[in-house]
mmCIF file as Biopython writes it, N, C-alpha, C and O atoms, coordinates in Angstrom:
data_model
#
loop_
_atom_site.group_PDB
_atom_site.id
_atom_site.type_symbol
_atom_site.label_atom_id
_atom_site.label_alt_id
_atom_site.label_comp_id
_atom_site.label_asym_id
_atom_site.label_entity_id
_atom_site.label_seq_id
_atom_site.pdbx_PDB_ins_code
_atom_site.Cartn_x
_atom_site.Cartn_y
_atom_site.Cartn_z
_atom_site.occupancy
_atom_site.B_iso_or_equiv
_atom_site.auth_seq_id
_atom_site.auth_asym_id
_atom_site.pdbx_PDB_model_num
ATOM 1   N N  . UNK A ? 1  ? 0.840  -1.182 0.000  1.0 0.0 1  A 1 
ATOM 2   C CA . UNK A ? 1  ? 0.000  0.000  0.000  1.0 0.0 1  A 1 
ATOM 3   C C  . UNK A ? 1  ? 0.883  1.242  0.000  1.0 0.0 1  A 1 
ATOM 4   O O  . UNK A ? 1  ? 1.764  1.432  0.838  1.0 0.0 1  A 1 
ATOM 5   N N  . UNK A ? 2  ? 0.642  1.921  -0.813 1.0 0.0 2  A 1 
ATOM 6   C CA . UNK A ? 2  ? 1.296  3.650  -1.353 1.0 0.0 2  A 1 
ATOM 7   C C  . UNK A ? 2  ? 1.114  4.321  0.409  1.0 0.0 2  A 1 
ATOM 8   O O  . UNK A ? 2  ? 0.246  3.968  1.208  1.0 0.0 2  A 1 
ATOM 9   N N  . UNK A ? 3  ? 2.091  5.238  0.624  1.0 0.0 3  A 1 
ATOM 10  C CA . UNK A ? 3  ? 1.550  5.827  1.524  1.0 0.0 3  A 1 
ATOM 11  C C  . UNK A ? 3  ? 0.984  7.165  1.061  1.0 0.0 3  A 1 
ATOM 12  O O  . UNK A ? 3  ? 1.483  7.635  0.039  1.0 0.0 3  A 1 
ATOM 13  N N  . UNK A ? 4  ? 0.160  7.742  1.579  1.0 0.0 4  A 1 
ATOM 14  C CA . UNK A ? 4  ? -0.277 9.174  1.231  1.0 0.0 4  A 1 
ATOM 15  C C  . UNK A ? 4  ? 0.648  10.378 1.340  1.0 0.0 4  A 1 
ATOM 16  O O  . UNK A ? 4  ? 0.870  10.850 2.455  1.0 0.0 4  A 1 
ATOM 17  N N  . UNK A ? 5  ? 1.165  10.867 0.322  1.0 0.0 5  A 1 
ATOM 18  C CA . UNK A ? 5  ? 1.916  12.073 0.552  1.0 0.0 5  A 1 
ATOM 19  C C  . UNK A ? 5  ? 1.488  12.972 1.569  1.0 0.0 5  A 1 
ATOM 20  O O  . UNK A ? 5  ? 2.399  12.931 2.395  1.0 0.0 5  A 1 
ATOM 21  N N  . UNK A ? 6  ? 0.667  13.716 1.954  1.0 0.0 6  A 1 
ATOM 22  C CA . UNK A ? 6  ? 0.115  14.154 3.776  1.0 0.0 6  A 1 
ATOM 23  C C  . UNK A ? 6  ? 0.749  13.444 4.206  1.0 0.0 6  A 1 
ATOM 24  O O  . UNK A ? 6  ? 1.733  13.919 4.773  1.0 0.0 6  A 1 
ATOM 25  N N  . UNK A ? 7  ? 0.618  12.095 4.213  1.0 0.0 7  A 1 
ATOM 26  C CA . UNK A ? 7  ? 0.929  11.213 5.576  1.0 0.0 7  A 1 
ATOM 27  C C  . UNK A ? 7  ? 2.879  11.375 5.153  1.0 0.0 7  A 1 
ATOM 28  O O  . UNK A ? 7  ? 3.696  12.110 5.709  1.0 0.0 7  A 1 
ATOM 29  N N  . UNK A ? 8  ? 2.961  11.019 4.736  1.0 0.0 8  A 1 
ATOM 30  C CA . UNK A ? 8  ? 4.988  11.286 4.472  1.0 0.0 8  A 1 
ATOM 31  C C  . UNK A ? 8  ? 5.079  12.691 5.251  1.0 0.0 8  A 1 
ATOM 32  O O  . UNK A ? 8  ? 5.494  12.726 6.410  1.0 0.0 8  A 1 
ATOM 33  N N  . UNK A ? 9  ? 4.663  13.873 4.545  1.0 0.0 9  A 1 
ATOM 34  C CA . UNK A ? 9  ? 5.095  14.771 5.014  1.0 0.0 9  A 1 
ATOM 35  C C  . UNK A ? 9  ? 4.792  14.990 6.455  1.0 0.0 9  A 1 
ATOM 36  O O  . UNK A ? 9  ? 5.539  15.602 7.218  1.0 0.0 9  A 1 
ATOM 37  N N  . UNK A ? 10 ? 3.815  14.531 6.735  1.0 0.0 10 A 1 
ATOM 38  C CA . UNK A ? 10 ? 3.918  14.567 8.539  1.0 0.0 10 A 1 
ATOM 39  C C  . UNK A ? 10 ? 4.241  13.516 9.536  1.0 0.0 10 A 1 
ATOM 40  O O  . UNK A ? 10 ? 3.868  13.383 10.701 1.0 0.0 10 A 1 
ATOM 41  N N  . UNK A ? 11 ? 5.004  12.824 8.812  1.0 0.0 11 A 1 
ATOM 42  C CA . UNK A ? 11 ? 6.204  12.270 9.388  1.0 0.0 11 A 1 
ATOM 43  C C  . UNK A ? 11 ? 7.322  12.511 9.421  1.0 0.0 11 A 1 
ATOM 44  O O  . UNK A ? 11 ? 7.961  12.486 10.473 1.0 0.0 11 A 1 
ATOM 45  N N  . UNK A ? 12 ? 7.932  12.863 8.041  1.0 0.0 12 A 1 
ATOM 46  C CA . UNK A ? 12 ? 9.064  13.872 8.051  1.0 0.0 12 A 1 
ATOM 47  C C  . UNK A ? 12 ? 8.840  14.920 9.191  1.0 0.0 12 A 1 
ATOM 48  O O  . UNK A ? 12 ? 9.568  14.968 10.182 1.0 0.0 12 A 1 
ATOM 49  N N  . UNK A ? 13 ? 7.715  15.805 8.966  1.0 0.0 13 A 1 
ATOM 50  C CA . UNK A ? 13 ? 7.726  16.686 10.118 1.0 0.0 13 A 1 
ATOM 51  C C  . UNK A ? 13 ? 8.325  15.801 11.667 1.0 0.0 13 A 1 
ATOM 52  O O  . UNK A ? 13 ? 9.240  16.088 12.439 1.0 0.0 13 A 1 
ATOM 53  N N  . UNK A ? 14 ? 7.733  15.110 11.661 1.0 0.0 14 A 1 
ATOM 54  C CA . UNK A ? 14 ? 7.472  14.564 13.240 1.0 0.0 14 A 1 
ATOM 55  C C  . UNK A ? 14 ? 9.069  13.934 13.521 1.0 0.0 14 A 1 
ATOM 56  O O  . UNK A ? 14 ? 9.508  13.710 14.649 1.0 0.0 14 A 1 
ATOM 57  N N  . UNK A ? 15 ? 9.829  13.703 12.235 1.0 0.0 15 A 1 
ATOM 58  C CA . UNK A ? 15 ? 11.189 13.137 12.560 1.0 0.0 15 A 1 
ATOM 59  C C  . UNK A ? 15 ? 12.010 14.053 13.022 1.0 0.0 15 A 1 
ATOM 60  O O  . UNK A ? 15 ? 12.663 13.764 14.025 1.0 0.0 15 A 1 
ATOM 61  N N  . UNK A ? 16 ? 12.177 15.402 12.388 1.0 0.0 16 A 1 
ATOM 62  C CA . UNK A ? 16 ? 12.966 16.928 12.102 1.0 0.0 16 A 1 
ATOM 63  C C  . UNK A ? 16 ? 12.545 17.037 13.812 1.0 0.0 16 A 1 
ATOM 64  O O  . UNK A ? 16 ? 13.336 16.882 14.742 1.0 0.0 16 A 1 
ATOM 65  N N  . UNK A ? 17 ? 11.168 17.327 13.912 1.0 0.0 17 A 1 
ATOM 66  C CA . UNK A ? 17 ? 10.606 17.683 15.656 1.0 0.0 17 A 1 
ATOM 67  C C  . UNK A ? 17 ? 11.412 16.982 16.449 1.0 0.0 17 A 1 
ATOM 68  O O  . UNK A ? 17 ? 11.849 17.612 17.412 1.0 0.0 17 A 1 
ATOM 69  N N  . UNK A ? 18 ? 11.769 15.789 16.334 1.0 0.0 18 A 1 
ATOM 70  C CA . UNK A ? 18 ? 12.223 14.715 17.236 1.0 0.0 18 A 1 
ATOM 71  C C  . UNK A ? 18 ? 13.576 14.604 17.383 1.0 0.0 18 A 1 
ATOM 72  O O  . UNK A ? 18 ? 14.213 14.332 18.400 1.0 0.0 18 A 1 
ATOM 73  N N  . UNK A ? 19 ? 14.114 14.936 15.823 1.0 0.0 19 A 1 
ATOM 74  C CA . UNK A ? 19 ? 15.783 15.355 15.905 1.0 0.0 19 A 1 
ATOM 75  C C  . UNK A ? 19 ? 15.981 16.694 16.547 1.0 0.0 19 A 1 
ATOM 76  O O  . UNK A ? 19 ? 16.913 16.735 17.349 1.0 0.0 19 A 1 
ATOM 77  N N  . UNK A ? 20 ? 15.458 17.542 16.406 1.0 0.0 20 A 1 
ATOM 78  C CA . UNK A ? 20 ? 15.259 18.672 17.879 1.0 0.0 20 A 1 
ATOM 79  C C  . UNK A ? 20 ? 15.491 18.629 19.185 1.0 0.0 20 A 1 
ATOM 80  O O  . UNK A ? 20 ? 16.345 19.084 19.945 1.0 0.0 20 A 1 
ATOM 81  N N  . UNK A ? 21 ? 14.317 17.831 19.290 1.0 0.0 21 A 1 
ATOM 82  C CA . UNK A ? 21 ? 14.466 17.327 20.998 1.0 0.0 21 A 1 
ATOM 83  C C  . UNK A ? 21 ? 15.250 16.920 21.337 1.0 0.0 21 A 1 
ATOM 84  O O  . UNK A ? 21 ? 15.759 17.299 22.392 1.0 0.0 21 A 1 
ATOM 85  N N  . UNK A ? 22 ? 15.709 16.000 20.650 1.0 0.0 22 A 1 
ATOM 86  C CA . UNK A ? 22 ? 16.793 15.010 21.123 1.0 0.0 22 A 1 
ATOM 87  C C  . UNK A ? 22 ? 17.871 15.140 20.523 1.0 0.0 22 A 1 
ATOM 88  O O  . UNK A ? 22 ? 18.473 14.166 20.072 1.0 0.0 22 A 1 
ATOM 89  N N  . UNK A ? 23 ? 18.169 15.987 20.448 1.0 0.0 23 A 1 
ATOM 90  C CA . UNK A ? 23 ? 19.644 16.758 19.577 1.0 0.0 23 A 1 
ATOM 91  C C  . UNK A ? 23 ? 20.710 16.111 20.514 1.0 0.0 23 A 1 
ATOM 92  O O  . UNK A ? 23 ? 21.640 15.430 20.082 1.0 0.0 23 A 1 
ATOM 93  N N  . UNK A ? 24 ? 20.508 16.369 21.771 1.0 0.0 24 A 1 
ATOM 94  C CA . UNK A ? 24 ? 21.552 16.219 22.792 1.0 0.0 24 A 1 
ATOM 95  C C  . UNK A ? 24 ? 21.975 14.804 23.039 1.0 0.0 24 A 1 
ATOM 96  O O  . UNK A ? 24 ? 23.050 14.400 23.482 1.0 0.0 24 A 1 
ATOM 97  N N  . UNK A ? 25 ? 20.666 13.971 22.577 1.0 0.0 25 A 1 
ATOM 98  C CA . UNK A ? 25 ? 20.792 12.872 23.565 1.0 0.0 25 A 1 
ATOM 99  C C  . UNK A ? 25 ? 20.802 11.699 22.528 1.0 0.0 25 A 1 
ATOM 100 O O  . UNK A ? 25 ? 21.181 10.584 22.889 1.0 0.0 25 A 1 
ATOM 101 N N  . UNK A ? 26 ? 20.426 11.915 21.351 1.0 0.0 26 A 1 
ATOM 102 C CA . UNK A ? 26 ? 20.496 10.920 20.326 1.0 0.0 26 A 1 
ATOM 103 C C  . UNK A ? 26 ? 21.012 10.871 19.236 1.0 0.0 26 A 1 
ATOM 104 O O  . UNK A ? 26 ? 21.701 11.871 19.031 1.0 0.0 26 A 1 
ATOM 105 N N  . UNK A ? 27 ? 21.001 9.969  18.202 1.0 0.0 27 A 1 
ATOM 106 C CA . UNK A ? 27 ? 21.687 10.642 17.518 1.0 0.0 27 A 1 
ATOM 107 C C  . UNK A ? 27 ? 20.753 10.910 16.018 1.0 0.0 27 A 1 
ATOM 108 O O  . UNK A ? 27 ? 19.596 10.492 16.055 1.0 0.0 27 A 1 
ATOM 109 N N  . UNK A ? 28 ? 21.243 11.621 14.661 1.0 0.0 28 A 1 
ATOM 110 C CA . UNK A ? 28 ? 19.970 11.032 13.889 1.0 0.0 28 A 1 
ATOM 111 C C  . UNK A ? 28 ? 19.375 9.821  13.711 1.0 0.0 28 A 1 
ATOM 112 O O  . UNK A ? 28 ? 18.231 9.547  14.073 1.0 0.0 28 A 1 
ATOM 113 N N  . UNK A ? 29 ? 20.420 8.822  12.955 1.0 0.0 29 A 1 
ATOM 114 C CA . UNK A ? 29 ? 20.143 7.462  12.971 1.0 0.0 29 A 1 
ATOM 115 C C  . UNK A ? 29 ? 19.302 6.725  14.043 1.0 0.0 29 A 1 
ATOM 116 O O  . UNK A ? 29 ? 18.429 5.957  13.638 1.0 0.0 29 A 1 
ATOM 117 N N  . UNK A ? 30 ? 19.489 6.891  15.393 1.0 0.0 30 A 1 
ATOM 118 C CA . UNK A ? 30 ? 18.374 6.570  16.188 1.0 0.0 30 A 1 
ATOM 119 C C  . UNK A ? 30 ? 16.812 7.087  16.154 1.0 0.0 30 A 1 
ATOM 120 O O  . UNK A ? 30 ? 15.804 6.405  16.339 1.0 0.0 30 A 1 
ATOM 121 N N  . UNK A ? 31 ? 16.896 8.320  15.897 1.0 0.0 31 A 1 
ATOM 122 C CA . UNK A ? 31 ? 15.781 9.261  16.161 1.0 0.0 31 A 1 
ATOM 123 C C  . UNK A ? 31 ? 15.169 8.657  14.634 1.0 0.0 31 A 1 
ATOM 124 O O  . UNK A ? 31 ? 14.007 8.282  14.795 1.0 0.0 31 A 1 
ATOM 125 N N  . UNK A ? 32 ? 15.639 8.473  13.239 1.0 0.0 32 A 1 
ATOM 126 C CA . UNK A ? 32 ? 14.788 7.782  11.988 1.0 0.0 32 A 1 
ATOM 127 C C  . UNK A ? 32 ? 14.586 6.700  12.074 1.0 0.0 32 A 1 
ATOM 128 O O  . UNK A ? 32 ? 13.747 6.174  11.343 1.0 0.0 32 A 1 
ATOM 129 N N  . UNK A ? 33 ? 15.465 5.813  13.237 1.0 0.0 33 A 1 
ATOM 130 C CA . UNK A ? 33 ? 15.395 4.283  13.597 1.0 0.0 33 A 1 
ATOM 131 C C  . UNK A ? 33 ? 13.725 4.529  14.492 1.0 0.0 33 A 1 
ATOM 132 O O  . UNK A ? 33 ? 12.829 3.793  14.077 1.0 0.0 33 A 1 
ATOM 133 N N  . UNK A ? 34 ? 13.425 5.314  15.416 1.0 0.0 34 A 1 
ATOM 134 C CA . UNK A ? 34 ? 12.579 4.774  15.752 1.0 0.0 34 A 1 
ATOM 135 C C  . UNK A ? 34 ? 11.399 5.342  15.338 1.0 0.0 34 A 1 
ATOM 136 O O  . UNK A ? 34 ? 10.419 4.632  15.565 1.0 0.0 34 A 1 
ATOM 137 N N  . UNK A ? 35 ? 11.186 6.346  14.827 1.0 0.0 35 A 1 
ATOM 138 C CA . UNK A ? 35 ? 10.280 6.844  14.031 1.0 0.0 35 A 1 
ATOM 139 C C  . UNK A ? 35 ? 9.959  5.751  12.800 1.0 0.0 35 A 1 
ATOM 140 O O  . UNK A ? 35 ? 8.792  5.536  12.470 1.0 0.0 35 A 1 
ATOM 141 N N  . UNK A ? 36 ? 11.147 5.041  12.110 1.0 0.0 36 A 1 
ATOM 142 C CA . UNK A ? 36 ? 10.254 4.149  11.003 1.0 0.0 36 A 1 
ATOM 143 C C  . UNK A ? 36 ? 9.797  3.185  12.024 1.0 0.0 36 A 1 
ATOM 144 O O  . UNK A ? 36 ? 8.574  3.050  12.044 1.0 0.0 36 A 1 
ATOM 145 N N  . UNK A ? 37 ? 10.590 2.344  13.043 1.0 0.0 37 A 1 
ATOM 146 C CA . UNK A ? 37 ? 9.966  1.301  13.770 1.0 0.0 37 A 1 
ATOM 147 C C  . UNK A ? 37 ? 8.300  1.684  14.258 1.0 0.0 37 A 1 
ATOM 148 O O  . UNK A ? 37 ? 7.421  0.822  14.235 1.0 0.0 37 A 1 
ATOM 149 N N  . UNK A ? 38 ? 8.068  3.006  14.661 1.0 0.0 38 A 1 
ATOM 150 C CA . UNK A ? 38 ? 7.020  3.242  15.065 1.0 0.0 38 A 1 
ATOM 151 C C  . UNK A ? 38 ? 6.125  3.383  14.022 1.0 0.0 38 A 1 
ATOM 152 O O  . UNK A ? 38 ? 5.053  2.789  14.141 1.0 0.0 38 A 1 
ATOM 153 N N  . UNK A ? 39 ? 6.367  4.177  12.814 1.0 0.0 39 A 1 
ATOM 154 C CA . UNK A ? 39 ? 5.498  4.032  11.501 1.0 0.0 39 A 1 
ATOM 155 C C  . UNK A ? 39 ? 5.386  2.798  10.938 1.0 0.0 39 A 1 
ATOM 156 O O  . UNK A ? 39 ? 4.257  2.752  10.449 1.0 0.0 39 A 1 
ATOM 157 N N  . UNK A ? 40 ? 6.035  1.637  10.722 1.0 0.0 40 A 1 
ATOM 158 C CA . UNK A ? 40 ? 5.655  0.327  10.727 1.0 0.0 40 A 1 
ATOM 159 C C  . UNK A ? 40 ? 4.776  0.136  11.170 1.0 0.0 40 A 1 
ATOM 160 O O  . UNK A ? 40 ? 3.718  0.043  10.548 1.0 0.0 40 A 1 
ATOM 161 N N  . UNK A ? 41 ? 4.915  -0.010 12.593 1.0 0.0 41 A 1 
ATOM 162 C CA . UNK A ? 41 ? 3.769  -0.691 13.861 1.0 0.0 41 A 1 
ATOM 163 C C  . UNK A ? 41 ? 2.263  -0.560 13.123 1.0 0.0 41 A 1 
ATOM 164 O O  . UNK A ? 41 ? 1.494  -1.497 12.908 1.0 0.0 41 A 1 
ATOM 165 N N  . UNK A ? 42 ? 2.083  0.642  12.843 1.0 0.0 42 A 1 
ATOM 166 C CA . UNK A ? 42 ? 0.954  0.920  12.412 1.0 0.0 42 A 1 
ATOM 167 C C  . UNK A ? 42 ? 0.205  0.545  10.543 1.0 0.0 42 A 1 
ATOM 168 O O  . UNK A ? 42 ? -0.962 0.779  10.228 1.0 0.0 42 A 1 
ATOM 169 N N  . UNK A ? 43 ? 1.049  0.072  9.806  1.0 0.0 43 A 1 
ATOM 170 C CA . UNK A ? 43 ? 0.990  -0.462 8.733  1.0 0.0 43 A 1 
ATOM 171 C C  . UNK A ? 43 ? -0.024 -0.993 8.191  1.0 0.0 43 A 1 
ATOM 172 O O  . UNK A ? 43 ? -0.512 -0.755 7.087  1.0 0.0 43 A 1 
ATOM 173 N N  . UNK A ? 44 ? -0.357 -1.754 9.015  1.0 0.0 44 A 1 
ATOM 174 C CA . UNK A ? 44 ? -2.084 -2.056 8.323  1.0 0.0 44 A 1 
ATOM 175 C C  . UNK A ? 44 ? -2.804 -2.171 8.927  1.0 0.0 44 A 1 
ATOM 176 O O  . UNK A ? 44 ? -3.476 -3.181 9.136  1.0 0.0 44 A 1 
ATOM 177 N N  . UNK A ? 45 ? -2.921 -0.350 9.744  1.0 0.0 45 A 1 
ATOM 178 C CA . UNK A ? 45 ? -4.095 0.579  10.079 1.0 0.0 45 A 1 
ATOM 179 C C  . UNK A ? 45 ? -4.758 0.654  8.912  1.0 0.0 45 A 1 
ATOM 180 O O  . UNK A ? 45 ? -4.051 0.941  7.946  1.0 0.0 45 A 1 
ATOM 181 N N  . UNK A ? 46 ? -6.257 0.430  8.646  1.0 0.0 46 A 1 
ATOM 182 C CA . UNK A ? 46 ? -6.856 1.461  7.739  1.0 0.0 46 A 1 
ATOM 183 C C  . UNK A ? 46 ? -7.009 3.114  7.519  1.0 0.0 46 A 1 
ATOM 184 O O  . UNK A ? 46 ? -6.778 3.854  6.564  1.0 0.0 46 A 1 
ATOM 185 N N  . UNK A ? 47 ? -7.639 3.378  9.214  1.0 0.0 47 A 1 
ATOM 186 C CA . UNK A ? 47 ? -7.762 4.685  9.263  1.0 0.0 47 A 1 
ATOM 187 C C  . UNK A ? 47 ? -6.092 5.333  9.231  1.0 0.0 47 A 1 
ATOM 188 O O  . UNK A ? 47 ? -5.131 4.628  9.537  1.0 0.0 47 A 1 
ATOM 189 N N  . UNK A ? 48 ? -5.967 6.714  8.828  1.0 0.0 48 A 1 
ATOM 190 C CA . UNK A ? 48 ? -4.561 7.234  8.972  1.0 0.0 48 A 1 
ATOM 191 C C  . UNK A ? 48 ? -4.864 8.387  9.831  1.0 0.0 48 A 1 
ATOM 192 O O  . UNK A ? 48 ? -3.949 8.938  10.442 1.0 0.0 48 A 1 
ATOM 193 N N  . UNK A ? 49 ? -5.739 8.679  9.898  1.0 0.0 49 A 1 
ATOM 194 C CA . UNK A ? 49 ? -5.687 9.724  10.175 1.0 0.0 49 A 1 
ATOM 195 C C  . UNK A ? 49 ? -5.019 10.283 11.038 1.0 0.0 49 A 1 
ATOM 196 O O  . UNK A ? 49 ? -4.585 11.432 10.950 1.0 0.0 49 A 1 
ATOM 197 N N  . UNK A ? 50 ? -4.859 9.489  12.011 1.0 0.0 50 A 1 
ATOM 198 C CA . UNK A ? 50 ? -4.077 10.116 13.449 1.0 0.0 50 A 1 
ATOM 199 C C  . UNK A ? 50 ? -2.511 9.416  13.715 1.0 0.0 50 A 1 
ATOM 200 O O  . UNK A ? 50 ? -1.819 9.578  14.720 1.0 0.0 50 A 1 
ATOM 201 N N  . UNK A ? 51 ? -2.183 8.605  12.521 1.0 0.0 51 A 1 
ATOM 202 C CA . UNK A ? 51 ? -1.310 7.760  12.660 1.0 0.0 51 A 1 
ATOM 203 C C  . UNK A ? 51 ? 0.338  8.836  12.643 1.0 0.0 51 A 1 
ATOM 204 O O  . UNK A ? 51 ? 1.412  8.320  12.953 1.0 0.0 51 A 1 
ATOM 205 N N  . UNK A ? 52 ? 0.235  10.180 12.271 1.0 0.0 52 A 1 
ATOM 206 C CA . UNK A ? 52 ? 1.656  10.333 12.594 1.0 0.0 52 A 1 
ATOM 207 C C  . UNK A ? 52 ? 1.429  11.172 13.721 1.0 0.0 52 A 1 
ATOM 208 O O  . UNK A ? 52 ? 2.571  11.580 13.937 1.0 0.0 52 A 1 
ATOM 209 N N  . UNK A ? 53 ? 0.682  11.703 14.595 1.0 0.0 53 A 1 
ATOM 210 C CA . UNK A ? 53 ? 0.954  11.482 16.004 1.0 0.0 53 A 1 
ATOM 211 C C  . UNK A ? 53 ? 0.662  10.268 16.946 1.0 0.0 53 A 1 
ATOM 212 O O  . UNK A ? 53 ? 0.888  10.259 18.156 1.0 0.0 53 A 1 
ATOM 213 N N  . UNK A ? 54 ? 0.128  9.248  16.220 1.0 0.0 54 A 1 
ATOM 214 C CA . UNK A ? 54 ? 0.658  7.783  17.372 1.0 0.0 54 A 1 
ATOM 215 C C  . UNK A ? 54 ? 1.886  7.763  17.268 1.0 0.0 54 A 1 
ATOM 216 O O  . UNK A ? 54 ? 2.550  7.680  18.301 1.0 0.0 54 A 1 
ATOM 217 N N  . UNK A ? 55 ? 2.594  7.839  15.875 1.0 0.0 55 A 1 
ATOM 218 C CA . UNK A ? 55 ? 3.956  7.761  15.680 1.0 0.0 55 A 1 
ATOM 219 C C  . UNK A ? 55 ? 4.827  8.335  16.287 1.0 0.0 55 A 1 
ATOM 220 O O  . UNK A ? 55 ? 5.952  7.874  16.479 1.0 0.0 55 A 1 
ATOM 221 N N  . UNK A ? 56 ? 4.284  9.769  16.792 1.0 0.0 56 A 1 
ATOM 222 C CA . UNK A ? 56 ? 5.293  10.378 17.441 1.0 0.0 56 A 1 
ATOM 223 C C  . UNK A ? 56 ? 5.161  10.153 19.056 1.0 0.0 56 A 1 
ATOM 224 O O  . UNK A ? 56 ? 6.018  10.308 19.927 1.0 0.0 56 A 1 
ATOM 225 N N  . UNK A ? 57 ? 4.125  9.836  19.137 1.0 0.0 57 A 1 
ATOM 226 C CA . UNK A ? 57 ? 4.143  9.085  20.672 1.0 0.0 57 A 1 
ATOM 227 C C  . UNK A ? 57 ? 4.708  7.962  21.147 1.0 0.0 57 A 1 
ATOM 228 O O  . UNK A ? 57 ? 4.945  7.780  22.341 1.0 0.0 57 A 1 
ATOM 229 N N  . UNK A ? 58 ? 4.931  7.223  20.316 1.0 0.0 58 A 1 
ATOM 230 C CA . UNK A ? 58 ? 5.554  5.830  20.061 1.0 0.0 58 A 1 
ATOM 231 C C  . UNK A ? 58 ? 6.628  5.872  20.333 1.0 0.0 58 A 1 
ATOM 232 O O  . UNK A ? 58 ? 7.142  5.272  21.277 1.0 0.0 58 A 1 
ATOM 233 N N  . UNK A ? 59 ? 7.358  6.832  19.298 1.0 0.0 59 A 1 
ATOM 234 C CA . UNK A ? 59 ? 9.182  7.659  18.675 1.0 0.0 59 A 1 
ATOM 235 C C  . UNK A ? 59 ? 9.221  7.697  20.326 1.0 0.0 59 A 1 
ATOM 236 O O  . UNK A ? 59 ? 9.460  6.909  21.241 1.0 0.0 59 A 1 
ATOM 237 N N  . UNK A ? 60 ? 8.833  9.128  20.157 1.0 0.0 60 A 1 
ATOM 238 C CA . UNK A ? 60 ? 9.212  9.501  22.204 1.0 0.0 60 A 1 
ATOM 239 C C  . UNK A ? 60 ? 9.568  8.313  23.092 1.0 0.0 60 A 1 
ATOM 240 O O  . UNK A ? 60 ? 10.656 8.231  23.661 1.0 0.0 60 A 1 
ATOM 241 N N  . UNK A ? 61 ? 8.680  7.467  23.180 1.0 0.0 61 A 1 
ATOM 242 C CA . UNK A ? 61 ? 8.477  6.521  23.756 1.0 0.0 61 A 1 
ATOM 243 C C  . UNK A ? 61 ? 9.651  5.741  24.008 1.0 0.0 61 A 1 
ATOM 244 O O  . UNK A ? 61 ? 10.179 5.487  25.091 1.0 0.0 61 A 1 
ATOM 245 N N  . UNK A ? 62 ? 10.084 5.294  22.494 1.0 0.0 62 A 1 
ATOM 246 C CA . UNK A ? 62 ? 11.115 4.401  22.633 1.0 0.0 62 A 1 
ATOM 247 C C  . UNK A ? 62 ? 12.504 5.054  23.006 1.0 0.0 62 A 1 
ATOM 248 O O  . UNK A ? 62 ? 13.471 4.468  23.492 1.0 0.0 62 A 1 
ATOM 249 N N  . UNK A ? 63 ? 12.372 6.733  22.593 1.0 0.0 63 A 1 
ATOM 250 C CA . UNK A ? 63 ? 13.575 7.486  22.594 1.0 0.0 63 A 1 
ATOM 251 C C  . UNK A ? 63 ? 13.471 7.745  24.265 1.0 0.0 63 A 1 
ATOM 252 O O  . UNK A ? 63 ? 14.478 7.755  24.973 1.0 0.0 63 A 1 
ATOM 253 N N  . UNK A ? 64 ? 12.538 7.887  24.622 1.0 0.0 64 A 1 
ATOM 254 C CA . UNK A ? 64 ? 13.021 7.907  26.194 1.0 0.0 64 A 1 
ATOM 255 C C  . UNK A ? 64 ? 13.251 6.794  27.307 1.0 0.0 64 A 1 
ATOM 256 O O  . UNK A ? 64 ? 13.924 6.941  28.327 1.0 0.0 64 A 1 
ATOM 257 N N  . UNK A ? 65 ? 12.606 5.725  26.940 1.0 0.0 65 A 1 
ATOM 258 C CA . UNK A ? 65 ? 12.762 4.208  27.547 1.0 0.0 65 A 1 
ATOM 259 C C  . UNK A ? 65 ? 14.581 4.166  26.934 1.0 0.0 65 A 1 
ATOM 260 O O  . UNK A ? 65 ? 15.251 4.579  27.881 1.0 0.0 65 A 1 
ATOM 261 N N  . UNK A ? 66 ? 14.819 4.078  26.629 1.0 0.0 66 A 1 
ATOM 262 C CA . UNK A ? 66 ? 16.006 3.552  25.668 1.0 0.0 66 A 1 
ATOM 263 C C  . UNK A ? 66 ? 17.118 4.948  26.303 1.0 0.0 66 A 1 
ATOM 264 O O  . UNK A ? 66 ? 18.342 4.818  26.334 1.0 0.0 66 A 1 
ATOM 265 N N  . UNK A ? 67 ? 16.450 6.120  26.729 1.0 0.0 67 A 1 
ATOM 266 C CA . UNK A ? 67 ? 17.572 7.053  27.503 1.0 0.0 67 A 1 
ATOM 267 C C  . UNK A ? 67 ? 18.153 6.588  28.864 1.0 0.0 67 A 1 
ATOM 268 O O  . UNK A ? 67 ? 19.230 6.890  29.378 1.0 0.0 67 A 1 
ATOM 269 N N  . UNK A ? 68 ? 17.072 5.698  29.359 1.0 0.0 68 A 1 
ATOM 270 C CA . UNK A ? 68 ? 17.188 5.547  31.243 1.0 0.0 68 A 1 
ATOM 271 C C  . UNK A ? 68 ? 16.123 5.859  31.991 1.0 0.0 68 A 1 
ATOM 272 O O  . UNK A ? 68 ? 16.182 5.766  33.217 1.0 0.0 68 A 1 
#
């Protein structure tokens, strides 16, 4: 399944946001590591609608479990 260009671009957004935050503490490669792991997860959702902020709740998630 194609993803929806909306949906790309607000994930990109949500990756850039996340390489922000975590400028200090991660590195990129982690911060796109868990953003795709988390956009996976959700893969064959039908609805999208809300799927790139689960994603970024997810991202966080793993980026802060995974800090300590």
């Amino acid at each position: 399944m194609a993803i929806d260009p909306r949906e790309q671009e607000a994930i990109r957004t949500v990756t850039e946001r996340l390489k922000s935050t975590y400028s200090d503490t991660r590195t990129p490669d982690e911060i796109e590591a868990a953003v795709a792991a988390a956009h996976a997860s959700f893969s064959d959702r039908r609805v999208r609608d809300f799927v790139p902020v689960l994603v970024e709740r997810k991202a966080r998630t793993a980026l802060d479990s995974a800090s300590g």
